[in-house]
C-alpha positions in Angstrom: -0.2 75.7 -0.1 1.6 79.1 -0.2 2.7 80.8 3.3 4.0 83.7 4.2 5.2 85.6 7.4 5.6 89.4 8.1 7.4 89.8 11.3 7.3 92.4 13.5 4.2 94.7 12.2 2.9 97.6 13.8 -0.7 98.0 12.0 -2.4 101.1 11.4 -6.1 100.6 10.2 -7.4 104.1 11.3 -9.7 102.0 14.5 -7.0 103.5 16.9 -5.1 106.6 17.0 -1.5 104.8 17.6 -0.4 102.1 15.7 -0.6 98.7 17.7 2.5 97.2 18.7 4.8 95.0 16.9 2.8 91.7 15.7 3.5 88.4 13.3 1.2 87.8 10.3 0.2 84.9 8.7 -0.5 84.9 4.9 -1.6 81.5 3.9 -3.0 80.9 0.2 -4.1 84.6 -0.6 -5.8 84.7 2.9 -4.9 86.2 6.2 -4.3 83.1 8.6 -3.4 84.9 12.0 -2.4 87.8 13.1 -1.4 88.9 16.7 2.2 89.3 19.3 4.1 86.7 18.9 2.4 84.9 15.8 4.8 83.1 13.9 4.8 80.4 11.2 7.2 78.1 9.6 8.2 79.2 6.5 11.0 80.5 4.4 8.9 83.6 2.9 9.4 85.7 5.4 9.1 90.0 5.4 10.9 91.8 8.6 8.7 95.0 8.5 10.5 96.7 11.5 11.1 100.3 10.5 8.1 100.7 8.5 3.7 100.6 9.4 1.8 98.3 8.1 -1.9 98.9 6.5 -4.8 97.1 5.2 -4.4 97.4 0.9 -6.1 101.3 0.7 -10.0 101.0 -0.6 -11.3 103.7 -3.3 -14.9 103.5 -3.1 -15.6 105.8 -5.9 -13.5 105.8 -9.0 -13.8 105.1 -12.8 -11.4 103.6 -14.2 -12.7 103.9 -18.0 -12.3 107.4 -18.4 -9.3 108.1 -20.0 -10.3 111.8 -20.4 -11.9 114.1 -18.7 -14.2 114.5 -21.7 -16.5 112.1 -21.2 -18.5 112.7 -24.3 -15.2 111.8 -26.0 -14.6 109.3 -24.2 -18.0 107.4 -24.8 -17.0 107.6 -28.4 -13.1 105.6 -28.3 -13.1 102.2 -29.4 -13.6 100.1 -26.9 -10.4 98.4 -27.3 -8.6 101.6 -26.4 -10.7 102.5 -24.0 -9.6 98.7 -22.3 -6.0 99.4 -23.2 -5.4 103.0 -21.4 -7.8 101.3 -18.7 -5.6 99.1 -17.6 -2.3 101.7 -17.1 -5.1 103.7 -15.0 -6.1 100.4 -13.1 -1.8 99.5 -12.4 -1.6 102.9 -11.6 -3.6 103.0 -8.5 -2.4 99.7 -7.4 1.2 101.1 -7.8 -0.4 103.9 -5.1 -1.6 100.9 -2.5 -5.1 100.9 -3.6 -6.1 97.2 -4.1 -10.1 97.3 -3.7 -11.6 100.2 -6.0 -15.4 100.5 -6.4 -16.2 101.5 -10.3 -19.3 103.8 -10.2 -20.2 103.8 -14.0 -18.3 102.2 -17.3 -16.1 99.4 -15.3 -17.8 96.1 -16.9 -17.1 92.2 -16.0 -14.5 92.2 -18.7 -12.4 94.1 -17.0 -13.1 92.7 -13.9 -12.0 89.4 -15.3 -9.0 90.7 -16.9 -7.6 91.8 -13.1 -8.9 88.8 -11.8 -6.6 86.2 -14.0 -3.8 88.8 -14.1 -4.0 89.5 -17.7 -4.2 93.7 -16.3 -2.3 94.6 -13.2 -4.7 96.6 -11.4 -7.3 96.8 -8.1 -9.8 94.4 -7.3 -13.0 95.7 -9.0 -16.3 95.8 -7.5 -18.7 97.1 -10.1 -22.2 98.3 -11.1 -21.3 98.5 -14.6 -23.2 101.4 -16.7 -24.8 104.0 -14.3 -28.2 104.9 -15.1 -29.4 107.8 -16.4 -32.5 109.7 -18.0 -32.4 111.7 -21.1 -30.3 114.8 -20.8 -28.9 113.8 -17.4 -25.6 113.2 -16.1 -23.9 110.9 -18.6 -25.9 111.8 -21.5 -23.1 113.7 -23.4 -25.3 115.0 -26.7 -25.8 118.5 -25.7 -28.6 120.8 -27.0 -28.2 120.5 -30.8 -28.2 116.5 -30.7 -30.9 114.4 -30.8 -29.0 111.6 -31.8 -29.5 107.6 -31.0 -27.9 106.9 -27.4 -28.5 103.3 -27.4 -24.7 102.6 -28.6 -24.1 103.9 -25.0 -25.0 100.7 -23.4 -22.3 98.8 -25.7 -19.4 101.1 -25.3 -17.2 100.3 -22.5 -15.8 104.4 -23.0 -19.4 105.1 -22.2 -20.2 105.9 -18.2 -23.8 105.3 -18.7 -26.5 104.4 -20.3 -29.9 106.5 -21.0 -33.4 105.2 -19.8 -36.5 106.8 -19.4 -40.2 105.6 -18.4 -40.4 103.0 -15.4 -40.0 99.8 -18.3 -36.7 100.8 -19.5 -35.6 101.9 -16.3 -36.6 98.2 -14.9 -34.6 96.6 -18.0 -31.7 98.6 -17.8 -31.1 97.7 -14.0 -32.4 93.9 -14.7 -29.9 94.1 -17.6 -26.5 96.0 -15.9 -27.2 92.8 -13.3 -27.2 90.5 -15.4 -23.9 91.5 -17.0 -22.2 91.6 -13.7 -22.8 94.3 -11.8 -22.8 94.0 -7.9 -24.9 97.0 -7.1 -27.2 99.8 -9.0 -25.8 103.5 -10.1 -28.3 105.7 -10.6 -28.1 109.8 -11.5 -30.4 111.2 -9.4 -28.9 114.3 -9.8 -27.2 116.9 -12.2 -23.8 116.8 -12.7 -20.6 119.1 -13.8 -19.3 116.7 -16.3 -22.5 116.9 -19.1 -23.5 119.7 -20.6 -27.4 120.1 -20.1 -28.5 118.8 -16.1 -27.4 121.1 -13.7 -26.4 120.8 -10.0 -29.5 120.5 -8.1 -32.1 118.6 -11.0 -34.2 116.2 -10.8 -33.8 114.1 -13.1 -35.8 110.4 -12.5 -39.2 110.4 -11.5 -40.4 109.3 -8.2 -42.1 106.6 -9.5 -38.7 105.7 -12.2 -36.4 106.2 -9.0 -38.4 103.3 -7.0 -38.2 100.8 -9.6 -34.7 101.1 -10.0 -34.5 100.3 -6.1 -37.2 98.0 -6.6 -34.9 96.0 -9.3 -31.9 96.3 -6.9 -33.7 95.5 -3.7 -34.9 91.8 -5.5 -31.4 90.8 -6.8 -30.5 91.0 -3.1 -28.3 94.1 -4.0 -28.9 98.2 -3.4 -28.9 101.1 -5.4 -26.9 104.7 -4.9 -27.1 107.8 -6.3 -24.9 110.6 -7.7 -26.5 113.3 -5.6 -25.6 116.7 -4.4 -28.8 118.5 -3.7 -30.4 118.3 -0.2 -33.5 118.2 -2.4 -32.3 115.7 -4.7 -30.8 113.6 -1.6 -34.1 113.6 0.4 -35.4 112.4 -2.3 -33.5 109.6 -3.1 -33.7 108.4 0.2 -37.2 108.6 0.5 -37.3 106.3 -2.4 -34.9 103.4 -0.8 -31.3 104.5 -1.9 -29.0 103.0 0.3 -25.7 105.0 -0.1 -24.7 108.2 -1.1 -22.0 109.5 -3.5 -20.9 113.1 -3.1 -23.8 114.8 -1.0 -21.9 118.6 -1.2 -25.0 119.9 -0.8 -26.8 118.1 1.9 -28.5 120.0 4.6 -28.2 119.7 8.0 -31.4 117.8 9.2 -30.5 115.1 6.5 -27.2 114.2 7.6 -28.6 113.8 11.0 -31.3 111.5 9.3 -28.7 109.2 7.1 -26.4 109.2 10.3 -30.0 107.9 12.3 -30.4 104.9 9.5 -27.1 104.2 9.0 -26.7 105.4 5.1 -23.1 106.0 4.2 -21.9 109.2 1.9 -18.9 108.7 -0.4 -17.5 112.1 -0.8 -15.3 113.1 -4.1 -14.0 116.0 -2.6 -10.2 115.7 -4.7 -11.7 116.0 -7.9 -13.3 119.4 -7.5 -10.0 120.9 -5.9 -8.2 119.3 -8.8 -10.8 120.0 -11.5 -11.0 124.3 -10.4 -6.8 124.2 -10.8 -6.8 122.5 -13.8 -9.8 120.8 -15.5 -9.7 123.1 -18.5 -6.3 121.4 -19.4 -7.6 118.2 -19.1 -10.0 118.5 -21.6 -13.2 119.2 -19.0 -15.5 121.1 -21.1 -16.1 125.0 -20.2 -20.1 124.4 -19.5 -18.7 121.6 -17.0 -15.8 123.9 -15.7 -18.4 126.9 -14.6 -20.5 124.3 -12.7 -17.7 123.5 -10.0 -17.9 126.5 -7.7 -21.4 125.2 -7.0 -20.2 122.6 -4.8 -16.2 122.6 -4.1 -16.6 124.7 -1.3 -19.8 123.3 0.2 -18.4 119.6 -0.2 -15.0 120.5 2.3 -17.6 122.3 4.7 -19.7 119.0 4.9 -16.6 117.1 6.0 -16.7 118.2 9.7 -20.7 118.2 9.5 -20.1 114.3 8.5 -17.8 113.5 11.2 -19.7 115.1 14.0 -22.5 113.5 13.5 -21.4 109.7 13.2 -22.2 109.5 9.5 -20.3 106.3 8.0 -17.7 108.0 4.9 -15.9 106.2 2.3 -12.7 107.3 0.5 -13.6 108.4 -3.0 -11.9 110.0 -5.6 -13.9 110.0 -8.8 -11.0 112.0 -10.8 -11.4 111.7 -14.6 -8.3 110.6 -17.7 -5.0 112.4 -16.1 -5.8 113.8 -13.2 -6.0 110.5 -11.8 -2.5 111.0 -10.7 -4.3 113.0 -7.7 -6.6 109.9 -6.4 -4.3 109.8 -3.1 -5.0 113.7 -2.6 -8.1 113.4 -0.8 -5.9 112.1 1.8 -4.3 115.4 2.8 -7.3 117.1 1.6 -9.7 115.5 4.1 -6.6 116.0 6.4 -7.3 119.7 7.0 -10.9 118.5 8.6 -10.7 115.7 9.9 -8.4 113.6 12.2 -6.0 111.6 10.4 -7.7 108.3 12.1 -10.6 108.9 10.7 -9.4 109.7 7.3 -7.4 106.7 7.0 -10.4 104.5 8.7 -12.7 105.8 5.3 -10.2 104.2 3.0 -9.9 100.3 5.3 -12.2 99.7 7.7 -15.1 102.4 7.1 -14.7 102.0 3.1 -15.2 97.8 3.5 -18.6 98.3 5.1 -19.2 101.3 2.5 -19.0 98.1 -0.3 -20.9 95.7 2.1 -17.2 93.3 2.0 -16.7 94.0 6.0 -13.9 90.7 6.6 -13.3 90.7 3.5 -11.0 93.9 2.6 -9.8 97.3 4.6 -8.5 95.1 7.3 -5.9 92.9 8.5 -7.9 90.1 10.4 -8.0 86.4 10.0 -10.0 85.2 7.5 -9.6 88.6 5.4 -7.8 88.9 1.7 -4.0 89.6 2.3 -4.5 93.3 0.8 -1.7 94.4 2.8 0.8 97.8 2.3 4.1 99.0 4.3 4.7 102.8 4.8 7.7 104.0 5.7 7.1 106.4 8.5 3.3 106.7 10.5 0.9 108.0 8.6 -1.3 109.3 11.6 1.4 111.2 12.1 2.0 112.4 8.0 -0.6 111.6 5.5 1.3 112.9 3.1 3.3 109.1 3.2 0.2 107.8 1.6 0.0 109.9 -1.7 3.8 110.3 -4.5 2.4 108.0 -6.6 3.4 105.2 -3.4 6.7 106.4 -3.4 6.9 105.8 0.4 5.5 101.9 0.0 8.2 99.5 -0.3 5.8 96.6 -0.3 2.0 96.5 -1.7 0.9 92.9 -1.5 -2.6 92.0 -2.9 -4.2 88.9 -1.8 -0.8 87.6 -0.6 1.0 88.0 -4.1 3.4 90.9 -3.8 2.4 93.6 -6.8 5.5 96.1 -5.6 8.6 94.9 -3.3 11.6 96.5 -2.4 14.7 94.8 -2.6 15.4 95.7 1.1 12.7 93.3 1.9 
């Protein structure tokens, strides 16, 4: 038995604008034991975190941690042992920046989820859906309109996002067979994308018919499906279908975020990579067809922030920032920091972001029974979210499930 005692912890989880006064914390075997004024626990590990705030471990729900470029068509085409190797410096990277849930929306398989798990790759906890799913020149089909190519190496290549499928019986396998390998939930591109080169924003891609059996598939391994989906059209339609959750939604309407707010459906906006991809995704290797497509919905996605928040919808924190520019994951911070109150920004990276991946007790919280995912800031955060992004500079400690991945010797 392993125990462990932080003393004197004033926790900020984004549920309360103040953080809550000074209380003990009880790590006990990777778990949170008890937490509360005047806790205590007899021990010799124990962490004085006067001075300093104390979070939940931060929660990306929307990263992907195999693209080591920005050319994703490239990318797809890296031996897979690269691919695995530059992975896992992204993967310690965003630990390093006090993220230590991320949810991989397309490439992440159980490999590397196995690797972080027995410590062989310093990086996040990994909840996957393995390869997104996607139809013939949709999003993550990469060939372009002078390749007709064979795509079926796609499925295979752990550089690859996803894989293609067309017709309502390769559709079935493909999900059947991404579950199978591992993967906790369905991915599905129900929408264009910026990142390939022949769906733009706004099409629709799956049929009806292809986009219920995918949910269908889901639904019966007890799990859900979401969609990469920025049209209201395109959104409506997913939902109509059964998707459960949302990624992106720049260009949702009105009446429809009052409807997903009504049912409860949580959106996972990106908005960081757009800001970051207009500045600079030209020098990161983002193809120009991809580069023209951004205006489409940069502005529209900040504008939808408020919209969101006003009406009750449920957000995650997501990223989704491609090979180097995933320095700038903690830049949706400040970015959603110009909308929205700082609470509520930090709330869509713990508490918001665990019920976002269906893990509420389990992550994005410091509560008894919950994985000891647990980061000191120096200074408040409600107060500066600009503590929370430098690469963690401001984070003397980052523990993940108890074990401490960063520690300053003043601690």
């Amino acid at each position: 038995m392993t125990l462990k005692l932080l003393k004197n912890a004033r926790i900020v989880d984004g549920t309360a604008p103040e953080p809550t006064e000074p209380m003990g914390i009880v790590i006990e075997d990777g778990r949170i034991r008890d937490v509360g004024p005047g806790v205590s626990a007899d021990t010799d590990a124990v962490l004085d975190m006067k001075g300093l705030t104390v979070m939940p471990g931060l929660v990306d729900c929307h990263v992907h941690v195999i693209a080591t470029t920005a050319n994703l068509g490239l990318n797809a085409a890296l031996p897979s042992s690269l691919v695995a190797a530059r992975s896992s410096l992204l993967m310690r990277d965003m630990i390093l920046r006090g993220f230590t849930t991320v949810r991989d929306l397309g490439g992440a398989d159980r490999g590397l989820q196995q690797a972080v798990d027995e410590g062989a790759f310093l990086g996040p906890r990994l909840v996957i859906c393995g390869k997104a799913l996607s139809q013939s020149g949709g999003h993550t089909d990469y060939r372009g309109p002078y390749s007709n190519r064979d795509v079926s190496w796609y499925a295979s290549s752990l550089g690859a996002m996803g894989r293609v499928c067309d017709g309502i019986p390769e559709v079935q396998r493909a999900a059947r067979e991404e579950i199978k390998n591992g993967a906790q939930f369905v991915k599905v591109m129900a929408d264009g994308g910026v990142s390939s080169p022949s769906d733009p924003v706004g099409y629709l891609v799956f049929s009806v018919e292809e986009l219920k059996a995918m949910v269908e598939i889901a639904k019966g391994f007890g799990t859900y499906a979401t969609g990469h989906l920025y049209s209201d059209e395109a959104i409506v339609r997913a939902l109509d279908c059964g998707f459960e959750c949302i990624e992106h939604g720049n260009l949702i309407g009105d009446d429809t975020i009052a409807r997903i707010a009504r049912e409860g459906i949580p959106v996972v906006p990106t908005n960081i990579t757009y800001d970051v991809l207009h500045r600079s995704g030209a020098d990161f290797g983002l193809p120009p067809e991809s580069v023209a497509k951004i205006s489409d919905v940069r502005e529209a996605g900040l504008e939808r922030l408020e919209k969101f928040h006003e009406a009750g919808v449920l957000m995650g924190y997501g990223s989704d920032l491609l090979g180097g520019m995933q320095t700038e994951q903690s830049g949706e911070f400040t970015l959603r920091g110009r909308y929205l109150p700082a609470d509520a920004v930090i709330r869509s990276a713990t508490v918001d972001a665990a019920r976002v991946l269906r893990m509420e007790g389990e992550i994005g919280a410091i509560t008894p029974g919950a994985h000891a995912d647990i980061i000191a800031v120096e200074g408040n955060p409600l107060e500066n979210l600009e503590l929370l992004t430098s690469q963690g500079a401001h984070m003397p400690l980052i523990l993940k499930g108890g074990e401490a991945v960063k520690q300053a010797a003043s601690l």
